[in-house]
C-alpha positions in Angstrom: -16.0 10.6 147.1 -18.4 13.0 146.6 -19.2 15.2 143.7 -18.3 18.4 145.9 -14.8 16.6 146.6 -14.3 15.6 143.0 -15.1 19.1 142.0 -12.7 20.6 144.0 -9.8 18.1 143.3 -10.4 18.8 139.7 -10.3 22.8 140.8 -6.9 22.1 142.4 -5.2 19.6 140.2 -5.8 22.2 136.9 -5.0 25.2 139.6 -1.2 23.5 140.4 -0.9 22.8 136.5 -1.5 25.9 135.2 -4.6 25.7 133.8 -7.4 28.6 133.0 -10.8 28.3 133.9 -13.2 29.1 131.3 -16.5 28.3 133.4 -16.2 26.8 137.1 -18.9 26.8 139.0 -20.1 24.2 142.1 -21.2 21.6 139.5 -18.7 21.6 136.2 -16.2 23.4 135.4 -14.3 24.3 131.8 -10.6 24.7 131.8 -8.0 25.8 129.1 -5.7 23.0 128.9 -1.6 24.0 128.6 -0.4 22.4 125.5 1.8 20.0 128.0 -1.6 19.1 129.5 -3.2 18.6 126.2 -0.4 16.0 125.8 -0.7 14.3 128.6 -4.4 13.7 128.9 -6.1 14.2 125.5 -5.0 11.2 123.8 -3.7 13.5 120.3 -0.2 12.6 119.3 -0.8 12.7 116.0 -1.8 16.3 116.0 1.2 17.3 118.6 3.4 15.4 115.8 2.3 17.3 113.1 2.0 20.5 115.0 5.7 19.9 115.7 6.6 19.0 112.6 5.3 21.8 110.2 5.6 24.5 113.0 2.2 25.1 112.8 0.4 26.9 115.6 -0.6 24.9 118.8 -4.3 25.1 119.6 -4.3 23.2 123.2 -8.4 21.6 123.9 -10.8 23.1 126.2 -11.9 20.5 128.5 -15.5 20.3 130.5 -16.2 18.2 133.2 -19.9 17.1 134.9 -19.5 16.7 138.2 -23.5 16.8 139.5 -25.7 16.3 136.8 -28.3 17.2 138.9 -27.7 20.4 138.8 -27.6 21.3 135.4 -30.2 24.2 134.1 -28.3 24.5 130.7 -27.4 22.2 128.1 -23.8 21.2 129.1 -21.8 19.1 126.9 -18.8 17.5 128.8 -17.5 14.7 130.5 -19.2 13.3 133.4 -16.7 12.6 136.1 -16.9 10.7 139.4 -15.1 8.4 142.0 -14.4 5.6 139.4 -14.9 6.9 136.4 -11.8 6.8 133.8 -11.1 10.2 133.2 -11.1 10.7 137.5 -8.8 7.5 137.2 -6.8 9.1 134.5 -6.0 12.4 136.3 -5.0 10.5 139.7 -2.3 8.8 137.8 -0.7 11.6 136.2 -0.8 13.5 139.4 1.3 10.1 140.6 3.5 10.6 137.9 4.4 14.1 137.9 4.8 14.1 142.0 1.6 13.8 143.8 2.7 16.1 146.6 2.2 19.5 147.4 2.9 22.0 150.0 0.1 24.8 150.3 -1.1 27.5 153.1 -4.0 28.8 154.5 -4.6 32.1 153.5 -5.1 34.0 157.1 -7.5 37.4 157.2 -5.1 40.8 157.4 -5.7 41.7 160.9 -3.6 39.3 162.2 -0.4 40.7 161.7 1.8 37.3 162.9 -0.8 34.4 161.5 1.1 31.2 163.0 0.7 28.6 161.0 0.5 24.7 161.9 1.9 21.7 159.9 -0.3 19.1 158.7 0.0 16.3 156.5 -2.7 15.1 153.9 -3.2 12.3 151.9 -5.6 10.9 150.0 -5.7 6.9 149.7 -7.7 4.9 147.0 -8.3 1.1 148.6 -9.4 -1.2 146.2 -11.2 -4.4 146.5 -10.5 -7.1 143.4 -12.1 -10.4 143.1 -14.8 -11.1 140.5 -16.1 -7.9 141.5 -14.0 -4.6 141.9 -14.8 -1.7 144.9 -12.8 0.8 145.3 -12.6 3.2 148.7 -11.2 6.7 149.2 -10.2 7.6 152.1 -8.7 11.2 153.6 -7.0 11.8 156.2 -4.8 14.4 158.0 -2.3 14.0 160.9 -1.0 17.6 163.2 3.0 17.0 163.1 2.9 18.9 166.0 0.5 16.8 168.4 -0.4 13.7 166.4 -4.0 14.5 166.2 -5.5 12.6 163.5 -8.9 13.8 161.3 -10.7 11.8 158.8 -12.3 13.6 155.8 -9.0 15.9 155.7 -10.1 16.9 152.1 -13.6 18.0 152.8 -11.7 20.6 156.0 -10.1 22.2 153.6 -12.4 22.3 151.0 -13.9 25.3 153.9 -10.8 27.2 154.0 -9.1 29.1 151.7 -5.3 27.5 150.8 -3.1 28.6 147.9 0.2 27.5 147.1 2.1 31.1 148.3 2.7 31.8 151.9 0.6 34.9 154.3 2.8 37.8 154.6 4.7 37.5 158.2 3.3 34.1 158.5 5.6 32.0 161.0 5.6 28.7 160.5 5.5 26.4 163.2 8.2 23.1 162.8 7.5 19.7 162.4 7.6 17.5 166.0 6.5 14.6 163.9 8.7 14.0 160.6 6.6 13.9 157.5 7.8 10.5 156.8 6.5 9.2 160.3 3.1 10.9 159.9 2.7 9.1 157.2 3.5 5.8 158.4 0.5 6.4 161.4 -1.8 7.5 158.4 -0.8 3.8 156.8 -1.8 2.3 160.1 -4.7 4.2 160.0 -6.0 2.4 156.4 -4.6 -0.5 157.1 -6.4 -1.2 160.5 -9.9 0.5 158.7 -9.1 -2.3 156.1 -8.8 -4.9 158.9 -11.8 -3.6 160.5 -13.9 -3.8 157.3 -16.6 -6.6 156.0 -14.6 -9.1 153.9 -17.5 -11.8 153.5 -16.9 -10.9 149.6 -13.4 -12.9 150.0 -15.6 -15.6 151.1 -18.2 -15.6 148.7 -15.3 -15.2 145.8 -13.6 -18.3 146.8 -17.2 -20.3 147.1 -17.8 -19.3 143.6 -13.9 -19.6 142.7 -14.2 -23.6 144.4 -18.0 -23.6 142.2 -16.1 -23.2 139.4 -13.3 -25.5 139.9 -15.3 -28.4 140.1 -17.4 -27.5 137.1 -14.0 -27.2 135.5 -12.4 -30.5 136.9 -15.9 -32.4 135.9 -15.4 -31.3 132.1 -11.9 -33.1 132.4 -13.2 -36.2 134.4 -11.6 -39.0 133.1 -8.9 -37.4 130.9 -5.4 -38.8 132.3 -3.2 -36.1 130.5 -4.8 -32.6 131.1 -4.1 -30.6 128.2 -2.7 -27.0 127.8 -6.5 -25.6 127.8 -7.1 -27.1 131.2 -4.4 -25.2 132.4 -5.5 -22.0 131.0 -8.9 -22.2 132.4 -7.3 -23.2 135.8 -4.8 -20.0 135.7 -8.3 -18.0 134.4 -10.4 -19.1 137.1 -7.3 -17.7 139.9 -6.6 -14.5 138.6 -10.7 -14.2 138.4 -11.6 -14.8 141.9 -8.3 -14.2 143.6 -9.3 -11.8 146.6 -6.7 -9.0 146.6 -6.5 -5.4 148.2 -4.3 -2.7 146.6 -3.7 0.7 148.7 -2.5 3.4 146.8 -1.7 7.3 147.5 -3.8 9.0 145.4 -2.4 12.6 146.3 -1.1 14.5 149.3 0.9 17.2 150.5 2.2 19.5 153.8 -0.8 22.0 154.6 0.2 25.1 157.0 -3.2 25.9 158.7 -4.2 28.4 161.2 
């Protein structure tokens, strides 16, 4: 995920929840949190308790966030956020929890004076890798409801148009062929065959180490008839360590009416 795809994800997710921008520019950005926000993200429940509790006035945090550090020509205190890091991690999950889709439109130019409009669905997957190690993969994808047609990188296409949550004027929207629910059961094939298609000599290597491991652990306890409970532990320890597992999981996504 890129910083330019981060940055704008950030731009929409404080966008949809009502957010201000203070500063945003193409490499951080500063946003008035809502006090509901503030609750949810900043980690202050002893202030919203005594806020609510002597009727004092609410005074919701201003939050900055890095997104290219490279590109800083000021002295910029904020966050630093990327693919991975635990406020990006934090932000997916409540966009899980308060419904993590949406239903926007492409904003057609005014000399069109019946813009038809085409349904697409979006979604954003995170695939992560656990063993001893952790990876994590984002992928993006699109599918036409009307043909089928299937684009990677989704996000990045319409990071170059301009989409808002309010329909065009006169804009005629064309209905689905392909049920929502169905398109995204194609863009689950989709991940699932890239996951089948992917490297997984790290399984490999995390069950050498895992089998390593054992042995060391089953040469400590050489000659001991009754194991004891701390064999055990180590032995459960040692599984959940190097277990190879992949978790998919939809990040985000919506319906997107483009031209």
């Amino acid at each position: 995920m890129y910083p330019q795809q981060v940055q704008q994800y950030l731009r929409t997710f404080f966008l949809e929840n009502n957010c201000q921008f203070v500063n945003d520019t193409d490499h951080y950005l500063t946003v008035q949190l809502t006090i509901d926000m503030d609750k949810r993200i900043m980690n202050r429940p002893y202030y919203w308790q005594y806020v609510e509790t002597t009727g004092g006035v609410p005074c919701p945090a201003q939050l900055t966030l890095i997104t290219d550090q490279t590109k800083l020509t000021e002295n910029i205190k904020g966050e630093l956020v990327h693919f991975g890091s635990p406020r990006l991690s934090q932000l997916f999950q409540v966009t899980h929890d308060m419904g993590s889709f949406i239903q926007m439109f492409e904003q057609v130019e005014g000399t069109i004076n019946r813009p038809i409009l085409t349904p697409w669905l979006g979604v954003n997957y995170k695939v992560s890798y656990y063993s001893n190690q952790t990876k994590e993969l984002l992928h993006s994808l699109g599918i036409n409801l009307m043909n089928g047609n299937i684009i990677s990188n989704f996000h990045t296409s319409l990071n170059e148009m301009n989409i808002a949550p309010s329909m065009p004027p006169n804009a005629f929207l064309l209905p689905y062929v392909i049920k929502p629910n169905r398109g995204l059961e194609r863009l689950d094939g989709v991940v699932e065959n890239a996951i089948q298609q992917d490297d997984h000599s790290w399984a490999e290597q995390a069950k050498k180490r895992w089998q390593r491991d054992m042995r060391v652990l089953e040469f400590f306890y050489e000659g001991v008839e009754v194991r004891p409970e701390s064999y055990e532990m180590e032995k459960t320890a040692l599984e959940q360590q190097y277990e190879a597992r992949i978790k998919i999981e939809v990040i985000n996504g919506g319906i997107f009416y483009l031209k």
